[in-house]
C-alpha positions in Angstrom: 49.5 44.4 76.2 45.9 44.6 78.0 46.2 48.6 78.0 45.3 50.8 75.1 48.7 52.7 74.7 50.1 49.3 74.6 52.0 48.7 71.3 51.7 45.3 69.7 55.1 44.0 68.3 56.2 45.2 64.6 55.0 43.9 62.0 56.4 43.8 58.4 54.2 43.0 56.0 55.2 44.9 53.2 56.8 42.1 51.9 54.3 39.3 52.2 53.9 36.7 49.5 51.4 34.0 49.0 53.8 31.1 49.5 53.1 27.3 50.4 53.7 28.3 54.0 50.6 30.4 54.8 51.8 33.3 56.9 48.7 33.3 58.6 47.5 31.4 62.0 44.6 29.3 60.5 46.2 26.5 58.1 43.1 25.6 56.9 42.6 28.9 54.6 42.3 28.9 51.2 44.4 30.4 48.3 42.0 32.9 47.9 41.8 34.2 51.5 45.6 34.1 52.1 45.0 36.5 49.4 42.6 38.5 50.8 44.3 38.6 54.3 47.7 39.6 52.7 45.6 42.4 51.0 44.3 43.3 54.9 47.6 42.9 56.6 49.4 45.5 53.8 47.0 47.5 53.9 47.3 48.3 57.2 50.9 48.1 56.9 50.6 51.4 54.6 48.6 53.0 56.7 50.8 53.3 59.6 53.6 54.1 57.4 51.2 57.1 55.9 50.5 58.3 59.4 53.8 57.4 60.9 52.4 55.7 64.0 52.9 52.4 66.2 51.8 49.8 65.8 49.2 49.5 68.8 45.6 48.6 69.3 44.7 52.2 69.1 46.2 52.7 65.5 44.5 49.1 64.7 41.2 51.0 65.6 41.9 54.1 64.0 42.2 52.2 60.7 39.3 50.1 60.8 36.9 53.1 61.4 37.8 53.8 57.9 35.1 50.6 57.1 31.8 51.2 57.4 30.4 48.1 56.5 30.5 45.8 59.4 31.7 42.4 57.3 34.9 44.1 55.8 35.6 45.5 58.9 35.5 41.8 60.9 37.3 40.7 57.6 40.1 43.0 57.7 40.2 42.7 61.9 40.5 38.8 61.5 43.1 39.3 58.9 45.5 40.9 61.5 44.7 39.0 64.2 45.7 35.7 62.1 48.6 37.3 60.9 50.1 38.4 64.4 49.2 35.8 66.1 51.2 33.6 63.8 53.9 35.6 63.9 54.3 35.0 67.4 53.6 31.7 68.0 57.0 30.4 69.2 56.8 33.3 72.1 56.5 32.1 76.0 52.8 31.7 76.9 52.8 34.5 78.9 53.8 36.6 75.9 51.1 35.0 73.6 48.3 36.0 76.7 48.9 39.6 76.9 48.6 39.7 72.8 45.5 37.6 72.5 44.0 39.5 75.3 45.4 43.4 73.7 44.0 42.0 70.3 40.2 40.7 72.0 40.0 44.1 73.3 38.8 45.2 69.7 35.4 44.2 69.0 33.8 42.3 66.5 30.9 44.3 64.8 27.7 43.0 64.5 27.3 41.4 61.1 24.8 43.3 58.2 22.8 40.1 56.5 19.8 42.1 55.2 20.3 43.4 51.9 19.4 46.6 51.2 17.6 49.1 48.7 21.2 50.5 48.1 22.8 47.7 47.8 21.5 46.2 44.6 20.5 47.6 41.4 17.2 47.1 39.4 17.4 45.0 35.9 17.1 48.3 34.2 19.9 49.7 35.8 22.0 47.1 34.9 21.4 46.9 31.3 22.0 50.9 31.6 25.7 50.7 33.1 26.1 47.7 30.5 25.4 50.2 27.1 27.6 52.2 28.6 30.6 50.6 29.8 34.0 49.4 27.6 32.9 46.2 26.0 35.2 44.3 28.6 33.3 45.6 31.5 30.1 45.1 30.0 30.2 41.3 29.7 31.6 41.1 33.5 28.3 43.3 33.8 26.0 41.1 32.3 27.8 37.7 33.3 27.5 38.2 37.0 24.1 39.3 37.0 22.3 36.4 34.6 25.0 34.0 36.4 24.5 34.9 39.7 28.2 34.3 40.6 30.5 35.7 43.1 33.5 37.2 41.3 36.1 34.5 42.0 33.8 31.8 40.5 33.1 34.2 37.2 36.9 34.5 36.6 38.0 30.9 37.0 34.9 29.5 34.4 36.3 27.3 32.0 35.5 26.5 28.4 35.1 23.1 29.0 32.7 24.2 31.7 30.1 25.4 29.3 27.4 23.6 27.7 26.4 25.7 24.8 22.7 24.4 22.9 19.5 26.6 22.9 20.9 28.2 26.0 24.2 27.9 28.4 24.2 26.2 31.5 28.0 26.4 32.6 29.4 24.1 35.7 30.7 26.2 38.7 33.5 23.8 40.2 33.6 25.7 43.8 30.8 27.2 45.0 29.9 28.6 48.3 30.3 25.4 50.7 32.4 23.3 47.6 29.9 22.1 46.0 28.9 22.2 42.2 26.0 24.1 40.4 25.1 25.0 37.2 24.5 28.8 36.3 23.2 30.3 32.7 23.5 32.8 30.8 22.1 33.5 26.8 23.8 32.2 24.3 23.5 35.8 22.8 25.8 37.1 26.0 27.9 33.6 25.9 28.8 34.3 21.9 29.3 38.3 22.9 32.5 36.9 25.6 33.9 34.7 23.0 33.9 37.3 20.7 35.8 40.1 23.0 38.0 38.3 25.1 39.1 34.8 22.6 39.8 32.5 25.5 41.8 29.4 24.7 41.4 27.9 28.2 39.0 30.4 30.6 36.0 31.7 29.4 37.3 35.3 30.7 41.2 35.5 29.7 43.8 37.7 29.4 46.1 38.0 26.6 49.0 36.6 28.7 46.1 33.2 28.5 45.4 33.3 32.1 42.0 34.5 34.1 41.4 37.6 35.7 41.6 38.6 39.0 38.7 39.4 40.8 40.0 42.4 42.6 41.2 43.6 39.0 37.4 43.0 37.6 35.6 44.6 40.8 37.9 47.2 40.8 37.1 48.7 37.0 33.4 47.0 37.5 33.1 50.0 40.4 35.0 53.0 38.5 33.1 52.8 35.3 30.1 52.1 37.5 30.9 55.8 39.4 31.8 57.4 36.1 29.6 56.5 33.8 26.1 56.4 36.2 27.4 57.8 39.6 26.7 54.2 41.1 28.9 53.4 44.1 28.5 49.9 43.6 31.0 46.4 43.6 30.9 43.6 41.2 29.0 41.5 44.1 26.7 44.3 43.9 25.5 42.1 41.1 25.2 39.1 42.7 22.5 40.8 45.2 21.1 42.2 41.8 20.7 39.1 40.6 18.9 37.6 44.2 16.5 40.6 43.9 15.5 39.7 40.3 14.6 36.7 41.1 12.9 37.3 44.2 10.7 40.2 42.8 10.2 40.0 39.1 10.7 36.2 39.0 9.1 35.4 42.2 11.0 32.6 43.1 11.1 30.7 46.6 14.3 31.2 49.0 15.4 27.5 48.6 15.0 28.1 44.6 17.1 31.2 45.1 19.7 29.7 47.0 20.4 26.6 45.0 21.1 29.4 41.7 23.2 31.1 44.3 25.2 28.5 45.6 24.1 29.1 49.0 24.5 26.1 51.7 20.9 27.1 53.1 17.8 28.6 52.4 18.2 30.1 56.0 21.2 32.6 54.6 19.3 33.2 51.4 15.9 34.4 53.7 18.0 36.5 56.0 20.0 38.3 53.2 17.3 38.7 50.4 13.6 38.2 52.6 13.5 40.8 55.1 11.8 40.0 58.5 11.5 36.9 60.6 10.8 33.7 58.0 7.6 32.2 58.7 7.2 28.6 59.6 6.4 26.9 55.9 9.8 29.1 54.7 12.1 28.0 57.2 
């Protein structure tokens, strides 16, 4: 299993579902990443089906050169190195070996922290791709940039999470690291969601009553971003947007930033948002 040529035992995920048995090696994942690995593992799946090849380190590789950015591509190599891995776990030692070692042949890339000039877009911009998107898209729009929230926390907002008086301050159950924050928005923008999407229960709800999925909202966030502007952007895009606007325009410290943000330290928020090596009185 050590060799390149070496094929790594079939797997069929085509089929996967998100059950109460995780079909992943790590039991302590949550819902959302069982999601998000299942998403991986078919993906790949397809893929060799597409090319009709083995399923071998080499085709692993060819398939993760297809992401350029270094933390899908450990997300997506993780994903398939969970899901093997549990599907072999009753195999002799021996067995197990030769696939740990066939899989640690593929490396890890080195993580990207700083965020870029590309990689978030200017208040301006944003109002822009809001006047011009379907009235749907432009409250995701405007919510994850005044929130500040990842796309999974947006969706799952409640009603009885919102505290509506001169402005909104709205409880985020789960934030990063589990713990709870408040975010804002206008009451302008909160009164603009109630109006177009009526939620009886979620803030952002379908007609069917229940909240949207993120990859759903990042996925239409990113085509009427292309179409309408030419922006090859995501919906977290907007998160970093929102960073940046407080960093530059607001001037806000990293431990400020990072308490909006939900981050567990200032540390991530200076690597990601403050380019260069944190001074003493930062860190």
């Amino acid at each position: 299993m050590g060799k390149k040529d070496d094929k790594i035992p079939v797997i069929r995920a085509a089929d996967i579902r998100v059950q109460r048995k995780s079909p992943f090696r790590n039991k302590a994942l949550s819902r959302n990443s069982i999601i998000t690995y299942s998403a991986a593992v078919k993906g790949f799946d397809d893929f060799v089906k597409d090319i009709h090849a083995d399923y071998n380190v080499v085709t692993i590789d060819q398939w993760l050169k297809k992401y350029r950015n270094p933390n899908t591509y450990n997300l997506k190599l993780q994903a398939l190195k969970e899901y093997i891995l549990k599907q072999y776990e009753d195999e002799p030692p021996e067995v197990k070996l030769k696939l740990v070692e066939a899989l640690e042949s593929i490396k890890r890339r080195k993580p990207q922290k700083a965020v870029m000039e590309d990689d978030y877009l200017p208040i301006e911009k944003v109002e822009e791709l809001a006047s011009l998107a379907t009235p749907q898209t432009a409250c995701f729009v405007l919510a994850l940039f005044w929130t500040g929230c990842m796309v999974s926390e947006l969706t799952n907002i409640k009603i009885i999470d919102c505290r509506a008086n001169g402005k909104v301050s709205i409880r985020i159950r789960q934030g990063k690291g589990n713990k709870e924050r408040e975010v804002y928005m206008s009451r302008a923008l909160y009164d603009r969601i109630r109006d177009v999407f009526h939620g009886n229960e979620y803030l952002f709800e379908t007609r069917k009553g229940t909240p949207y999925h993120r990859r759903n909202v990042s996925k239409t966030i990113a085509k009427e971003a292309w179409e309408k502007m030419g922006l090859d952007i995501s919906a977290h895009t907007l998160r970093h947007s929102k960073a940046m606007y407080l960093k530059d325009v607001k001037k806000l410290s990293a431990d400020r930033i990072a308490k909006a943000l939900g981050h567990s330290s200032p540390l991530t928020t200076l690597q990601h948002y403050f380019h260069g090596t944190p001074t003493a009185e930062e860190q």
